[in-house]
Every structure is written in C-alpha cells, then in structure tokens.
N, C-alpha and C positions, 0 to 999 in steps of 0.2 A: 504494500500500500504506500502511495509516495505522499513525505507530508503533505499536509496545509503548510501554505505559507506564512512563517510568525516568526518573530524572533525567539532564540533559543532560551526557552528559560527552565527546563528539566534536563540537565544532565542524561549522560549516553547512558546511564544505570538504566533508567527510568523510562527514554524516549520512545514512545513511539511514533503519534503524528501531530505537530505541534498544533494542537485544537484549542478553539475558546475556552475562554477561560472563567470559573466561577465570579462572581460578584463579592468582596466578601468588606463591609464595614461596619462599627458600631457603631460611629455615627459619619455624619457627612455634612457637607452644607448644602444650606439650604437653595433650591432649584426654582424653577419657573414654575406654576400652579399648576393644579389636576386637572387633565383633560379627561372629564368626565366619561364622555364617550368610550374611552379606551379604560377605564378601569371599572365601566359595564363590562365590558367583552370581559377582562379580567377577572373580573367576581365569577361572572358565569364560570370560565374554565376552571380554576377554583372549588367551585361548588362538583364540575363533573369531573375533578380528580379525587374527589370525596372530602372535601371541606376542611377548612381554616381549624376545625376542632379534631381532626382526624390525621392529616399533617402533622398538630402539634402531638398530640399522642402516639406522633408514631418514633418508636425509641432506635432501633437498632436496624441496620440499613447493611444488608451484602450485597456485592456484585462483585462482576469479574469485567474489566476493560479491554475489551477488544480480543481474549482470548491472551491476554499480555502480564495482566494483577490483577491482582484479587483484593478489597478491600475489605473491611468490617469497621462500621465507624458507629457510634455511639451518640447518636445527634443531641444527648440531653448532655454530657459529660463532653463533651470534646474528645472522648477517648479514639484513636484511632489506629489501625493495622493495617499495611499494604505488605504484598510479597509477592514476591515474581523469581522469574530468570531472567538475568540482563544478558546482553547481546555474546557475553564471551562464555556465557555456560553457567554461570557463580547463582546459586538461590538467596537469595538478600530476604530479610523477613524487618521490618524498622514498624514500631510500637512509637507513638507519642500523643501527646496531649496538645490538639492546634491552639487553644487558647494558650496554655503557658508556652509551647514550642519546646519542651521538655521531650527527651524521650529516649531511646535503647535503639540498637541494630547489631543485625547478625549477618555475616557474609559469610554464604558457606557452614553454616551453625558455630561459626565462629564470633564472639563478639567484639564489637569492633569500638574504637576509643580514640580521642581527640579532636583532630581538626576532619579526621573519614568521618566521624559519628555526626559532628555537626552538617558536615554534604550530605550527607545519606538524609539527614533528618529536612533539611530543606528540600531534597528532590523527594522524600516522604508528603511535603506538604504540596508541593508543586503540582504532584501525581492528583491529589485530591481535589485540590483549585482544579485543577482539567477535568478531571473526572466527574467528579458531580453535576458539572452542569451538563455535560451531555447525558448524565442520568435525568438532574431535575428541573431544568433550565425553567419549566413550567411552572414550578412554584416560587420562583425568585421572582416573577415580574415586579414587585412592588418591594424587592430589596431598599435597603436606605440608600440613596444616591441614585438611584435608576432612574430615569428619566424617562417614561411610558407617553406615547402618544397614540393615537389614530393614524392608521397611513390609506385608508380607504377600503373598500370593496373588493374583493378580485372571485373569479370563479377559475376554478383550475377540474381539467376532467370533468366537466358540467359539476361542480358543489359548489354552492357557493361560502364565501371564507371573509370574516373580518380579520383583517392584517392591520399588527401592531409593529411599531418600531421602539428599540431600546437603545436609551443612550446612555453615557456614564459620566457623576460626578466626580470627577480625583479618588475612585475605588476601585477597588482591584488592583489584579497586575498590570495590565494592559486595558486602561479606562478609556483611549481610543479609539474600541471598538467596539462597530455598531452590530444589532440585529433586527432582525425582522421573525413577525412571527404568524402564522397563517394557522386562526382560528375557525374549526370548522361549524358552521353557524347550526347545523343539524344535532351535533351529539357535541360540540363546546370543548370540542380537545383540540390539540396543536396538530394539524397532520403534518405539518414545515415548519422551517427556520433557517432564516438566510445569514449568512455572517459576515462582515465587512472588515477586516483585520485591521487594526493600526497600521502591522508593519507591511501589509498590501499598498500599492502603491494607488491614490486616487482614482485612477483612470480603471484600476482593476473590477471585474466586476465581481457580486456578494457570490458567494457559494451558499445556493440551495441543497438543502437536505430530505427527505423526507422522514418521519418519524411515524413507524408502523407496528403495531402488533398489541394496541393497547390492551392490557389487562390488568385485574387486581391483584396485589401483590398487601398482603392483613387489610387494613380499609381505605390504600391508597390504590390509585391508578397509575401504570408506570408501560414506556413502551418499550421493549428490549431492540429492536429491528431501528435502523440507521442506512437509510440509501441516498447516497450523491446524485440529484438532479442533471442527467446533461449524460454523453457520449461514456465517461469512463463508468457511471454509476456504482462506484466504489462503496462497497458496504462495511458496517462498525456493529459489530454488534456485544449489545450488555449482555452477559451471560450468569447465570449462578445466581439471578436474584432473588433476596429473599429480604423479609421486612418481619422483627422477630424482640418477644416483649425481654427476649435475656438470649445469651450465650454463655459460652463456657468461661469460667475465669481465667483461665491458661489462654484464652483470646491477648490477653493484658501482658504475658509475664514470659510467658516461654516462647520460643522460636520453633 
C-alpha cells in the first residue's frame, strides 16, 4: 500500500501509511460560531452511532490497524497498549498512559530503557493519534477546536448525503488539515471522508474514502471496511474489533 502523502511523524517502528490524524485538545481557543445546520447533520449521526450517552459509557476499545497493530486503549483511564512487528522482524509491545505520557516497552520481550523507551513511547502515541481517527473520526466532529461547517448537498450512487467540512484550531499534530464528510441523509452514518493534508501541496486534490460495513460493536456503531475512491481503490481495513466493559490486567503490565 503506498503512503498518503504527510509529513513523517511515526517512526519506521511504527509506519505504515502516513494517514490523518486524530484531533486531540483540552482546551483550544475560541473559533467562529455554530453553524447550526451542520451540527443538525451532526447530532443526527450521533444519535445513529448510538448516542452521546453510549459513546461515553463505552470503556475499552480493541482493534487491529490495517493488519499492522493491534491496540487496546482504555478510553476512561488513558491507559493504553499497541504491539506489532516492525519492518525488520522485532515484536515491540509499549504500555502507557497518553495523559501522563508515562509508560514501558519491550522489543523482542526485551525491555527497553532510556532515550529507545522515550521513541518507542512517542511512536506508541503517534500510532494512536493515527489510528483512532480512522476508527472514530465520526464521533470527534465536535472535538474542542474543530471547526464544523455545512458544505452543501451532494448525491453520490443516487443517495443522497449532507456533507460536512472540518477545520482545525492550533490542535492536533497536523491542524492544517482539512476534511470533509458525507453524511448519509437515509440511515445518518458517514458512508465518506475526504482528507486534505497540510503537507499536500494546495493544488492537490482531497482523497476520498469510503467507509463500509457499518455494525455494532456493545452499543456503539463502528465501520471496519476503508476503500480509496478513484482508479487504485486501495483498501485499510480495522480488524479484531471489539468494545468490552474490562480486560485482563496483564493488558497493563506484561508484554
């Protein structure tokens, strides 16, 4: 699969295709006012990924990225696990906490210490910023800092779809990158998402996605299937999901 074009911010441990990037601030300053319009469309999808009160009760989150790591994160604690094989063979397992940025790694069930602990632990958080949003991108619209508008009407394959645009406040890694998002006006889930990269050069055009196979996963809605709009139709797919009220405590501690 050949990247998206980004600038490099996950080390070769960790790379796969340099994709958009989570939202993540606790606070932000303050933006242009609510365009109503678009945080209709928003509630609604919302509402049909099973609601603002079902989101929050949902604790523990696995999946696997692209066939590449595997994640387990802990959405009420910050606790978080990723673990893979990197590109030269080596099985790496990094345990931390993204609020404190504390945490442990193993390379090769070896533990690792000093200024490798500290990489391992940032391409550990890098991994997650990527990853989640192309698991949840759908429940961030109204992140702090996001910038939600209305971008019109469109019918793609006779449906027709309210489409949203997302901008960024000074959050995230890469706040100069825009999206778009094609709400489908019949059942209110995202079946698209366009993405405009910072480090894309203006002139470039957004890469369309499609987002397929939506199902429930405890009493959220989630899509695992990832297909590139256009001639290469290069698929990503989330695997291994599962949405779960506990796991094991060796999740936390052992490799």
């Amino acid at each position: 699969m050949r990247p998206i074009l980004r600038r490099s911010l996950i080390p070769a441990l960790l790379l796969l295709a340099a994709a958009p990037l989570a939202r993540l601030s606790a606070q932000a300053p303050a933006g242009p006012g609510p365009d109503a319009k678009a945080d209709a469309v928003a509630a609604q999808l919302l509402d049909a990924l099973g609601g603002q009160k079902a989101w929050d009760n949902t604790h523990y989150l696995h999946w696997t990225f692209a066939g590449r790591r595997t994640h387990t994160w802990d959405k009420w604690t910050g606790q978080h696990r990723v673990e893979g094989t990197d590109k030269e063979g080596h099985k790496y397992v990094m345990i931390e906490n993204l609020n404190t940025k504390d945490g442990k790694a193993w390379l090769d069930g070896k533990p690792v210490e000093g200024e490798a602990l500290k990489k391992m632990l940032e391409n550990a958080y890098g991994a997650w910023v990527n990853d989640t949003y192309w698991l949840l991108m759908p429940y961030k619209m109204k992140d702090p800092g996001v910038h939600l508008t209305y971008a019109g009407e469109d019918t793609i394959d006779g449906k027709a779809y309210d489409k949203l645009h997302l901008s960024f406040d000074h959050v995230g890694l890469t706040p100069g990158d825009e999206y778009w998002a094609w709400i489908n006006k019949s059942t209110h889930l995202m079946d698209r998402w366009a993405f405009h990269l910072e480090s894309m050069k203006p002139e470039e055009p957004a890469s369309p996605w499609d987002w397929t196979g939506w199902q429930r996963f405890g009493k959220v809605m989630l899509a695992p299937h990832r297909t590139q709009v256009g001639a290469e139709a290069r698929k990503l797919e989330l695997g291994d999901i599962a949405v779960s009220d506990s796991v094991p405590a060796s999740t936390w501690t052992a490799p």
